[in-house]
N, CA, C and O atoms as a GROMACS GRO file, in nm:
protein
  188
    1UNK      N    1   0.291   0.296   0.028
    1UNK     CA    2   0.361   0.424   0.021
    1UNK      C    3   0.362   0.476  -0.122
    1UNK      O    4   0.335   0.593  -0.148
    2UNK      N    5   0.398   0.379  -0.222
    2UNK     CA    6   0.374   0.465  -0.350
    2UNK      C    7   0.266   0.497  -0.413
    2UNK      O    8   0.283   0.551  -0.522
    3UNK      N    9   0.135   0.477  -0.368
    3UNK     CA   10   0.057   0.509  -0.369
    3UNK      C   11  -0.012   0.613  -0.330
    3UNK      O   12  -0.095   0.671  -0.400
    4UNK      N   13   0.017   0.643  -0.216
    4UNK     CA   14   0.055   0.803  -0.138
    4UNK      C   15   0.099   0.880  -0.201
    4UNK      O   16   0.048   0.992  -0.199
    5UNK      N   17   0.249   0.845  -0.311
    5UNK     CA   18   0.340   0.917  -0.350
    5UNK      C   19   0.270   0.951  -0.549
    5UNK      O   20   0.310   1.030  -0.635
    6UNK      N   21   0.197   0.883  -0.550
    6UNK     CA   22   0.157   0.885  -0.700
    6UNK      C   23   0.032   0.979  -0.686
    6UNK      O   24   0.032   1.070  -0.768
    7UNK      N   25  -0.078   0.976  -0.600
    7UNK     CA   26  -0.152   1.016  -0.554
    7UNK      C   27  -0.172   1.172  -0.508
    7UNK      O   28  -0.273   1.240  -0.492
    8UNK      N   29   0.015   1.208  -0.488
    8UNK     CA   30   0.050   1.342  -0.484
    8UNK      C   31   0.108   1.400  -0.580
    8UNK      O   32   0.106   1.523  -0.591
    9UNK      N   33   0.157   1.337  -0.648
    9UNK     CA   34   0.168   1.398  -0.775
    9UNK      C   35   0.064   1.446  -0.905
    9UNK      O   36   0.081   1.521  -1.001
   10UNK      N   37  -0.024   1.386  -0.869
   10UNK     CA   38  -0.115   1.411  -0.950
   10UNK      C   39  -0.250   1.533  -0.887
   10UNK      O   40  -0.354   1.571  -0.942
   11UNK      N   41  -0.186   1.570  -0.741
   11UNK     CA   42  -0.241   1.682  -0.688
   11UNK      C   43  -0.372   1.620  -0.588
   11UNK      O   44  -0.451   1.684  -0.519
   12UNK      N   45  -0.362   1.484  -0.607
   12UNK     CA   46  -0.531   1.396  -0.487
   12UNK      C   47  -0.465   1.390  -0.379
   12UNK      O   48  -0.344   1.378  -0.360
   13UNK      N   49  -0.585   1.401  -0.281
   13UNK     CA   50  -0.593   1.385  -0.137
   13UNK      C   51  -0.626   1.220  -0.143
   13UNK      O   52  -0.728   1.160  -0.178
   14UNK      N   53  -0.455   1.155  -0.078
   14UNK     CA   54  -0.456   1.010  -0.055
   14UNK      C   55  -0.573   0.992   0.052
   14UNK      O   56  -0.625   1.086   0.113
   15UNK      N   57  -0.605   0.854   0.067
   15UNK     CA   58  -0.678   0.796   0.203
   15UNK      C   59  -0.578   0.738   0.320
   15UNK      O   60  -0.477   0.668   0.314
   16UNK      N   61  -0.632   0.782   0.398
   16UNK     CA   62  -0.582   0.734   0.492
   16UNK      C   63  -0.483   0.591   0.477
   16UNK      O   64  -0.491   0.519   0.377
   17UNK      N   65  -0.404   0.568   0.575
   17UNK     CA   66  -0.326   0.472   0.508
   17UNK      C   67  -0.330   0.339   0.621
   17UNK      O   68  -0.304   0.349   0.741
   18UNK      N   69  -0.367   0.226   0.556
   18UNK     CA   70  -0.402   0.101   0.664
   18UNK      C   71  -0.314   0.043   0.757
   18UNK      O   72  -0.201   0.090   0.771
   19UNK      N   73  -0.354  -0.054   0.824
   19UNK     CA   74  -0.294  -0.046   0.932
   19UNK      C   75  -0.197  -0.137   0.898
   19UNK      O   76  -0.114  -0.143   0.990
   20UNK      N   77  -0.164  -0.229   0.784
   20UNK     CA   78  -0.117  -0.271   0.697
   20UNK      C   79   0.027  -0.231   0.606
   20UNK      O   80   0.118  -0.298   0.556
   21UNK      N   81  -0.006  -0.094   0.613
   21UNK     CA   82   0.066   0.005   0.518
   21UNK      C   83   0.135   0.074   0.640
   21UNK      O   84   0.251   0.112   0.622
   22UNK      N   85   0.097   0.086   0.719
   22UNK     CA   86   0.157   0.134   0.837
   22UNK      C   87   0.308   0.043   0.849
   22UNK      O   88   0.423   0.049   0.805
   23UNK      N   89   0.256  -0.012   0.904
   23UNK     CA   90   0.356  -0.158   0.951
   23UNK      C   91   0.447  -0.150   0.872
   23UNK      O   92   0.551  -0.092   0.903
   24UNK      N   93   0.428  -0.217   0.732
   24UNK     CA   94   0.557  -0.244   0.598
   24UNK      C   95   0.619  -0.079   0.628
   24UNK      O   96   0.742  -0.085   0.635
   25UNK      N   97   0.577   0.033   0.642
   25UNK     CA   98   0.645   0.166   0.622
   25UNK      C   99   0.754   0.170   0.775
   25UNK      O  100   0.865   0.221   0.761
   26UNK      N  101   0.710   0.113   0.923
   26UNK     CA  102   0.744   0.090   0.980
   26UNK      C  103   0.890  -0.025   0.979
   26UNK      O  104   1.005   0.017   0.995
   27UNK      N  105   0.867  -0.124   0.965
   27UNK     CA  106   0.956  -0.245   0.886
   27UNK      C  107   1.076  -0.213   0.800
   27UNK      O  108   1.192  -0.250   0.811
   28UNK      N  109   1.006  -0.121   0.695
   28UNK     CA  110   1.125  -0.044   0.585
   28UNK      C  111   1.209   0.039   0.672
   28UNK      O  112   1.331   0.045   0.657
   29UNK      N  113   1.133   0.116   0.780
   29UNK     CA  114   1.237   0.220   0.888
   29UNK      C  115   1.316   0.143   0.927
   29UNK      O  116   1.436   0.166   0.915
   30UNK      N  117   1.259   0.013   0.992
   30UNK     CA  118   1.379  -0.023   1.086
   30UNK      C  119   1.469  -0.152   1.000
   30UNK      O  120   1.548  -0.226   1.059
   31UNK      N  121   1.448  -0.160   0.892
   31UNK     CA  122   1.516  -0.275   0.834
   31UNK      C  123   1.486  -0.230   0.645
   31UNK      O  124   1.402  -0.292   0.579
   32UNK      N  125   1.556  -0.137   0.596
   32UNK     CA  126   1.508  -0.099   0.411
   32UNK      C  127   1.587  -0.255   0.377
   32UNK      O  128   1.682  -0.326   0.409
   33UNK      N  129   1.462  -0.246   0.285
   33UNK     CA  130   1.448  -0.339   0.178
   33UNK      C  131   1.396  -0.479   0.222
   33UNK      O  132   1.396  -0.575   0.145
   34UNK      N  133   1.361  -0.484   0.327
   34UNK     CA  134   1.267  -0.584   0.392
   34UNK      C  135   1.155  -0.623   0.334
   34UNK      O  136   1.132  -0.736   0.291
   35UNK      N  137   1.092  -0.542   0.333
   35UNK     CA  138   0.941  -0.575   0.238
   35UNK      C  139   0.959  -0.568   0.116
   35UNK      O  140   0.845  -0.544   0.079
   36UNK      N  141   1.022  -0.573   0.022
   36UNK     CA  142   1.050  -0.597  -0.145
   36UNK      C  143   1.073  -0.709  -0.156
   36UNK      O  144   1.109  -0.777  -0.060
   37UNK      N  145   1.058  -0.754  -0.278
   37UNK     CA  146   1.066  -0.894  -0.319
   37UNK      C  147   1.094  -0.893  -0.501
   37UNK      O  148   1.052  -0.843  -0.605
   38UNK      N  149   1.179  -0.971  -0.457
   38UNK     CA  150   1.228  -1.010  -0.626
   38UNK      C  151   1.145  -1.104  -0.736
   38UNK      O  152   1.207  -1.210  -0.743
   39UNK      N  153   1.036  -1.107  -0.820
   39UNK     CA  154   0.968  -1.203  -0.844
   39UNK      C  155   1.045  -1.274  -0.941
   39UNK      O  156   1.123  -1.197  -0.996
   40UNK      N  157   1.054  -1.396  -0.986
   40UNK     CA  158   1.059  -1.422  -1.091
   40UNK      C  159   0.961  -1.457  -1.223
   40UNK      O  160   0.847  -1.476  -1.181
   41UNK      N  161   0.967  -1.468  -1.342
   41UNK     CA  162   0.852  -1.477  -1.383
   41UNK      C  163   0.764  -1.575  -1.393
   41UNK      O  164   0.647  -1.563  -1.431
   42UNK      N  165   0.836  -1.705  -1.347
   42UNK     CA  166   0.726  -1.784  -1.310
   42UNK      C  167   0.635  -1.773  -1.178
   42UNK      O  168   0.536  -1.841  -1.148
   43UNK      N  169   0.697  -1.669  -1.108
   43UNK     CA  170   0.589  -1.630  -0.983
   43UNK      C  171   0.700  -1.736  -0.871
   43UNK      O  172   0.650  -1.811  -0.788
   44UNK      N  173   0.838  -1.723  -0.888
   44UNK     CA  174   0.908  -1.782  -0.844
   44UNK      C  175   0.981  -1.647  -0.702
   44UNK      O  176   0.964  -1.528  -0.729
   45UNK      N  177   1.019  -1.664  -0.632
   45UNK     CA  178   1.083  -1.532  -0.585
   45UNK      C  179   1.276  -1.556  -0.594
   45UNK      O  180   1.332  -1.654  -0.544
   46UNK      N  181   1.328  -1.475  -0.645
   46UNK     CA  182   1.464  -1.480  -0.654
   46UNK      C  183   1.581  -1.384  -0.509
   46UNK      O  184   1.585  -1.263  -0.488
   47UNK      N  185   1.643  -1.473  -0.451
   47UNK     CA  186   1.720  -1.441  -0.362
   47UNK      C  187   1.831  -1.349  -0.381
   47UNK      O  188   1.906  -1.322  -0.287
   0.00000   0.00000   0.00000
């Protein structure tokens, strides 16, 4: 999605969006903040 969203700001015609990108945008509808993740910097993820 922010890719879409960066993509319009700068006035480009995004690509189509995968079936991939679908889903997580789907996921975020029915549950925000589902697909984010906290990294830490050792590549650790923080709860």
């Amino acid at each position: 999605m922010r890719r879409v969203l960066l993509l319009a700001e700068q006035g480009a015609v995004p690509a189509p969006l995968t079936a991939q990108e679908l889903e997580a945008l789907r996921l975020e509808a029915e549950e925000p903040g589902l697909t984010r993740v906290n990294w830490g910097p050792d590549g650790s993820i923080i709860l």
